[in-house]
C-alpha positions in Angstrom: 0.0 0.0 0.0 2.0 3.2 -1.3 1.0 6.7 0.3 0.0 8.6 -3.1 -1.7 12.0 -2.0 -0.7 13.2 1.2 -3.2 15.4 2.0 -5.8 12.3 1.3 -6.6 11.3 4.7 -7.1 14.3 5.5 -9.1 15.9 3.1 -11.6 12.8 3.6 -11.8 13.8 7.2 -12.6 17.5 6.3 -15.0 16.7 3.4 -17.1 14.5 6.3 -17.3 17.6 8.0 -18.8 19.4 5.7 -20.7 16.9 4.8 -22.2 16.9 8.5 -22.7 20.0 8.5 -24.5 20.0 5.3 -27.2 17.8 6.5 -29.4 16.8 3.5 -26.6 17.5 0.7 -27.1 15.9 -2.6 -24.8 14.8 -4.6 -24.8 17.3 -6.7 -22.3 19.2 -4.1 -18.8 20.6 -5.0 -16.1 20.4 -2.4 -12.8 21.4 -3.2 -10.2 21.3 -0.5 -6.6 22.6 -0.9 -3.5 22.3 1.4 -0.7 24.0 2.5 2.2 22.8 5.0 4.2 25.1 6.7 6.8 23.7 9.3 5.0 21.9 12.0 1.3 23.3 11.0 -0.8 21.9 8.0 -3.3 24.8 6.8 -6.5 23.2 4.8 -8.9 25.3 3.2 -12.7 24.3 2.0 -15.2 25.4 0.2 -18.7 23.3 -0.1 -21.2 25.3 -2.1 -24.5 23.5 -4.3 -27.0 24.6 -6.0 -30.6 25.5 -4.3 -32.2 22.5 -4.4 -29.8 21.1 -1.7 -30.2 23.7 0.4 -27.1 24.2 1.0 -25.5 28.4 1.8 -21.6 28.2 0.5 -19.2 27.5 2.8 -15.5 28.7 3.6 -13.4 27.7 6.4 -9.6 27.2 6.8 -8.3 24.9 9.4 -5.2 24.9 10.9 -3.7 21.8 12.5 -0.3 21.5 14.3 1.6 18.9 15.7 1.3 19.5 19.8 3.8 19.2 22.5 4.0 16.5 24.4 1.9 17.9 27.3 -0.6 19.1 24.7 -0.7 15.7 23.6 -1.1 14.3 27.0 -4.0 16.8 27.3 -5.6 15.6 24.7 -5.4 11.8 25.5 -6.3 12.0 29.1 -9.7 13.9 27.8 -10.3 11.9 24.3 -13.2 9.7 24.9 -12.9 7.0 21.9 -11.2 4.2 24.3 -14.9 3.9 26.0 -16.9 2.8 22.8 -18.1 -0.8 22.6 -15.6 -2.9 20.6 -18.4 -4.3 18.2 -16.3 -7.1 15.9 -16.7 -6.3 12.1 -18.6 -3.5 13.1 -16.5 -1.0 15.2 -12.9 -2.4 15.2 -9.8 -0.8 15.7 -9.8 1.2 12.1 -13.0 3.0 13.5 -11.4 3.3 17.0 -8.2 5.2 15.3 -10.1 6.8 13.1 -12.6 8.8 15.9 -9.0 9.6 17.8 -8.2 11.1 14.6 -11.5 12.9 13.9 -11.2 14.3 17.7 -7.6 15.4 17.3 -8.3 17.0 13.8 -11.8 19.5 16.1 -9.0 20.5 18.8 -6.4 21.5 15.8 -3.8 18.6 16.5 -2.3 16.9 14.2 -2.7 13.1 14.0 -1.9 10.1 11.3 -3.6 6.5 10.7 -1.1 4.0 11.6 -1.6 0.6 10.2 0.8 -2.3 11.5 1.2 -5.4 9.4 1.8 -8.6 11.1 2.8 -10.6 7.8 0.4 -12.7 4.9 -2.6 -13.6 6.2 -1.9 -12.4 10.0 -3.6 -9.3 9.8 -3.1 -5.6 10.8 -4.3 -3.5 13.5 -5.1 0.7 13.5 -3.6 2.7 15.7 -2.6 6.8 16.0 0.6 8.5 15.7 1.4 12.1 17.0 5.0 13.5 15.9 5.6 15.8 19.1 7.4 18.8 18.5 9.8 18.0 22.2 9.5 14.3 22.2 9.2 13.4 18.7 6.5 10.6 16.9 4.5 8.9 19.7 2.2 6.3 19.5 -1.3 6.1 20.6 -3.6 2.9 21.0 -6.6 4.3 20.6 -8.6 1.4 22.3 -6.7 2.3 25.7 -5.8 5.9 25.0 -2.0 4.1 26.6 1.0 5.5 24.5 2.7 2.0 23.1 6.6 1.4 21.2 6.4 -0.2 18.0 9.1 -1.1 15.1 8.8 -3.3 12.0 10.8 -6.5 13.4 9.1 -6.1 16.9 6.2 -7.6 18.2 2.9 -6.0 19.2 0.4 -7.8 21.1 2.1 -10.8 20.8 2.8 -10.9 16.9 5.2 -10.0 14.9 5.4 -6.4 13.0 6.1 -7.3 9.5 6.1 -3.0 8.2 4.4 0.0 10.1 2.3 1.7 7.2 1.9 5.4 8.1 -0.1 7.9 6.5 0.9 11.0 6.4 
């Protein structure tokens, strides 16, 4: 799985919250999204606009997301409620779990990634989040437990074998 647009993961989390926002939008809506990075802050800007029949006014808003301290990153995980949803299997399984951490860091302008670690051909993968700190560098997040975890392709997580560590940035 190569990362090809950077800004994709992203962009798909901003366009869902326009998309909430929107309410009853047809599919007749145009979203455009553009990105800038500049040192340790990403700047996004959207516009969601349709025609009158989706009832929709036009919409402009730029977010700014940085990557937080360490203490701002503790802040965040000692409040962040997504370890307390139900683990509901092929339902709500650790993809969803990182993604909501993500989604939650992305409304208090932090900057987080989708980790995805591969445990080998037909062994599966598990989700988790990544912060890169701007005094203590990347950290890991298992979103599940909200506990800050060490991983490395080679290693072993949760008792298996980390084939690669897929991050998207």
């Amino acid at each position: 799985m190569k990362k090809k647009y950077p800004f994709l993961f992203i962009a798909i989390l901003l366009a869902s919250l326009f998309i909430s926002e929107a309410g009853n939008a047809h599919a007749n809506t145009l979203l455009s999204i553009s990105g800038e990075v500049n040192g340790p802050t990403i700047s996004l800007t959207a516009a969601a606009s349709a025609n009158a029949t989706a009832g929709i006014v036009s919409t402009n808003r730029t977010v700014t997301l940085k990557n937080p301290t360490f203490q701002e990153l503790k802040n965040f995980v000692l409040t962040d409620p997504t370890h307390r949803h139900a683990f509901i299997p092929n339902e709500y399984e650790c993809r969803s779990v990182a993604t909501d951490m993500i989604n939650n860091a992305f409304h208090q302008g932090l900057l987080a990634v989708f980790v995805l670690i591969c445990y080998g051909p037909g062994l599966g993968q598990h989700a988790v989040v990544a912060f890169n700190t701007i005094d203590r560098g990347l950290i890991y997040i298992e979103p599940q437990t909200n506990a800050a975890i060490t991983i490395k392709a080679g290693g072993t997580y949760q008792g298996m074998k980390i084939d690669q560590i897929l991050i998207d940035w």
